[in-house]
N, C-alpha and C positions, 0 to 999 in steps of 0.2 A: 915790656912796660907794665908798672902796676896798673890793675883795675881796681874798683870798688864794685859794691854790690849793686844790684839792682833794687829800688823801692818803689811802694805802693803809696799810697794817699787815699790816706781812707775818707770816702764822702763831699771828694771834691770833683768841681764840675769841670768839666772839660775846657781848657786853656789853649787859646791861642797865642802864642808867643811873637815876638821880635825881641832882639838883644845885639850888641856888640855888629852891629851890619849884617843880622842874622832874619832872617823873614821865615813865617811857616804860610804858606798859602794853602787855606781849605776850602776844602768844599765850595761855601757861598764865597769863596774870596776875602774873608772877613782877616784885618790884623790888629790884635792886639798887643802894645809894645810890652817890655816885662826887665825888670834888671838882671844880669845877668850873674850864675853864682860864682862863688871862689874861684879863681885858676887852682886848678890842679900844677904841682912838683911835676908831674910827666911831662905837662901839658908844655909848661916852660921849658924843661931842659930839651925838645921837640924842636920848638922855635929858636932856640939858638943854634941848630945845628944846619938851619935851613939858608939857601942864597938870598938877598936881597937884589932888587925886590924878588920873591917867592913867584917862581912861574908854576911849583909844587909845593905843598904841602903837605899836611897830616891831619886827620880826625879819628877821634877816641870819644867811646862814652865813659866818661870817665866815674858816670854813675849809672847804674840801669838796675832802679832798685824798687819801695816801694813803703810809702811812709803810713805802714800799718803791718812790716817786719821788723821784727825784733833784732838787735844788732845791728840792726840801719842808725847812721848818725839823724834818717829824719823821723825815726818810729817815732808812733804813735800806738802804736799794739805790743803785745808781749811774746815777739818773739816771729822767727823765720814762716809764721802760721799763720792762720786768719781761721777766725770761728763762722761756722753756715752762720747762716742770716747776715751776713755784714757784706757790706760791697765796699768795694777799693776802687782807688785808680791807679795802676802803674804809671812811673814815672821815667822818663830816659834825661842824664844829663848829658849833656856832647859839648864836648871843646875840639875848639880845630885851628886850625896855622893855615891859613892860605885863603884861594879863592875857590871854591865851588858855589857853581852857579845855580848848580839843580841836585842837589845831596837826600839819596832816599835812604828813611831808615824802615826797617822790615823788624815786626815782631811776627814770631810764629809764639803759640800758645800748645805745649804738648806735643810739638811737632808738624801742628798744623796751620796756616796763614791764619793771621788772627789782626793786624791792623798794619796799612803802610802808610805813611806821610812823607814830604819831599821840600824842601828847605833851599834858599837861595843863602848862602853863608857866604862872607868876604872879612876877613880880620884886618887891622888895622896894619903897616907896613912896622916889621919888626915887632909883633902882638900879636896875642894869642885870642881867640874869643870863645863865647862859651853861653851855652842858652839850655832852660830843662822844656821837658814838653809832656805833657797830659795825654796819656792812651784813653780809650774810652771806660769808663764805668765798668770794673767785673766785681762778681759776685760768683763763690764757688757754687757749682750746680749740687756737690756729694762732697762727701769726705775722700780724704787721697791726697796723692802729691801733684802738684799741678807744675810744669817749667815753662818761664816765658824765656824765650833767646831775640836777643836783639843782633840787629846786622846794621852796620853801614855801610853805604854803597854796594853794595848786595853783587853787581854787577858789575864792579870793577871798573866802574865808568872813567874815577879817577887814578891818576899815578899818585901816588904818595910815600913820605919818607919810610914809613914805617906801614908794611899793609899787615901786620899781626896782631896791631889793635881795635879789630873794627865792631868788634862783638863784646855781647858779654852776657851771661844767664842770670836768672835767680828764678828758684825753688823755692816752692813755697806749699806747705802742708796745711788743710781744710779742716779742722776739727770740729768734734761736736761740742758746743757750748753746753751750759749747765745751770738749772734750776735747781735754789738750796732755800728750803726752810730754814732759818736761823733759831726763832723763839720768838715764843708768845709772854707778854708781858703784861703784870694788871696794875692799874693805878686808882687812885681813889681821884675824884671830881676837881680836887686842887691839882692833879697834876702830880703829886709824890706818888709815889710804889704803894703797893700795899703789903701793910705791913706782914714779914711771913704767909703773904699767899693766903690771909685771911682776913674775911670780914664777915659782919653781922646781919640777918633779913632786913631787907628796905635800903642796902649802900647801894647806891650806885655806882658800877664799877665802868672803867676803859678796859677795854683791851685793846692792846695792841700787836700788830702782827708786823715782824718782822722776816725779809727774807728779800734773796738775793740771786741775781743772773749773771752770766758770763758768757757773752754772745748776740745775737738777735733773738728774740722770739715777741715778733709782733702780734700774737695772740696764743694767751692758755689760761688756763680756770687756775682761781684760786679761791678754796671751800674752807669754811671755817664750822664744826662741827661744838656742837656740848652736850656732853654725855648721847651720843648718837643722834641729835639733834640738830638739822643744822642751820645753821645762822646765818652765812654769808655764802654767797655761791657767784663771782662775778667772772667774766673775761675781763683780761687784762693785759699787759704787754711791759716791757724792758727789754734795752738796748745797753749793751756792755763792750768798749774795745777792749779794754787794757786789763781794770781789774774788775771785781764782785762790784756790780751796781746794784745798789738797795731797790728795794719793790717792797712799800711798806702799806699798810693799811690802819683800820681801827673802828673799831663801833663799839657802840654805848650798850652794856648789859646789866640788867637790876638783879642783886641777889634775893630771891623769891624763899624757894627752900634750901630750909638747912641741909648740912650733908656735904660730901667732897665731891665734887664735881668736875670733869675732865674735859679739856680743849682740845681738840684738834688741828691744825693746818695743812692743809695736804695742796702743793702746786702737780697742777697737771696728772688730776687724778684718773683720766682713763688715760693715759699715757699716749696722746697725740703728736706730742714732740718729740725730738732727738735730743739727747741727753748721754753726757760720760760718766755720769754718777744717777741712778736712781734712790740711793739707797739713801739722800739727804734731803729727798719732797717731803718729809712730813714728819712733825713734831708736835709735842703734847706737854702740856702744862698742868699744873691740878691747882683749884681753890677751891678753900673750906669755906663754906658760909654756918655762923653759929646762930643757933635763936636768937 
């Protein structure tokens, strides 16, 4: 029987579900009801092969994925990876054909136990039912490949039509995000450019600093230098799933003396962060100031 992948959800909080006569009981006892997704084509051609009424059945996760992998119908990130700093939730979708009363699903993480939850499911006579459910909040600890494997009924507790679909993995690769200076830009007081990069003693000029992340990084310096002088020196932070999130700035500089004089912007100038490119923290500009 086909499967599909497993997804993540990036930044969602933990869900308790009910769906389709489907109950998750936790911890405090708490149920929250939830509609239930698509039927899966397996799911269906499963239920028509079963007796009515069903004394057996079958369950399948027919999703065990994670909506912050890439090539997930639910991404929200770019691709089978997640960048440090970001936390996910994995996600398990399950459909099933029959009655189970007490249905455990088991994730191991890497190989090692990592969350169980335990479901009362009953489908409707001649119907299929189908509920997703919220693993707890992860966040890669390092870079690497991380595998979650999901199990249903782990322990064989139930008979079912089909017991080769109870599982299903997704892989998922940690990378390090990325701090890029783009460019430093000057403007005159209304707001247009200046013109050719130059102005005359007494303008007041913008600058503007532009630059961009890819990943977490809830705290790193960004220094804004003139001719080895420097201007701006603050902590700062951006947060990136998918693509280059801006991280921009700006302050007010009067042209004093004349001469050509050079910008700097450097993110993460003692290099505190983890980073796949350093070689894009820092970019320079030049303007000429005339008498």
């Amino acid at each position: 029987m086909r499967r599909v992948p497993l997804y993540l959800a990036c930044s969602l909080p933990l869900a308790l579900l009910a769906a389709s006569g489907c109950i998750f009981v936790s911890p405090t006892g708490y149920v929250a009801p939830t509609s239930a997704p698509a039927p899966s084509p397996d799911v269906e051609a499963v239920t028509a092969h079963l007796p009515y009424p069903a004394p057996i059945g079958d369950i399948l996760p027919w999703s065990l994925a994670g909506r912050g992998i890439k090539r997930s119908i639910r991404s929200t990130m770019n691709g089978d990876s997640i960048y440090l700093g970001l936390g996910c939730t994995p996600q398990v979708d399950i459909a099933y054909a029959g009655t189970f009363p007490s249905l455990e699903a088991r994730v191991t993480l890497n190989g090692q136990p990592w969350v169980s939850k335990t479901f009362s499911c009953a489908s409707p006579e001649r119907m299929r039912g189908g509920f997703t459910v919220d693993m707890p909040r992860w966040s890669p600890p390092d870079t690497g490949t991380y595998v979650f494997a999901m199990t249903l009924d782990p322990n064989d507790r139930y008979t079912e039509v089909d017991e080769s679909n109870n599982s299903d993995t997704l892989i998922v690769r940690a990378l390090p995000g990325n701090l890029a200076a783009g460019r430093i830009e000057f403007q005159l007081a209304t707001g247009e450019a200046v013109p050719g990069n130059t102005v005359h003693v007494g303008t007041p000029v913008r600058v503007l600093l532009r630059s961009s992340c890819l990943g977490g990084y809830p705290s790193y310096r960004m220094r804004l230098e003139q001719d080895r002088e420097v201007l701006l020196d603050r902590v700062t932070s951006c947060v990136s799933h998918m693509y280059p999130e801006p991280s921009d700035a700006e302050l007010g500089w009067m042209a004093v003396g004349p001469g050509t004089h050079t910008f700097t912007l450097s993110l993460d100038p003692d290099r505190e962060t983890r980073e796949s490119d350093r070689a894009d923290d820092t970019v320079s500009a030049s303007l000429v100031v005339l008498p």
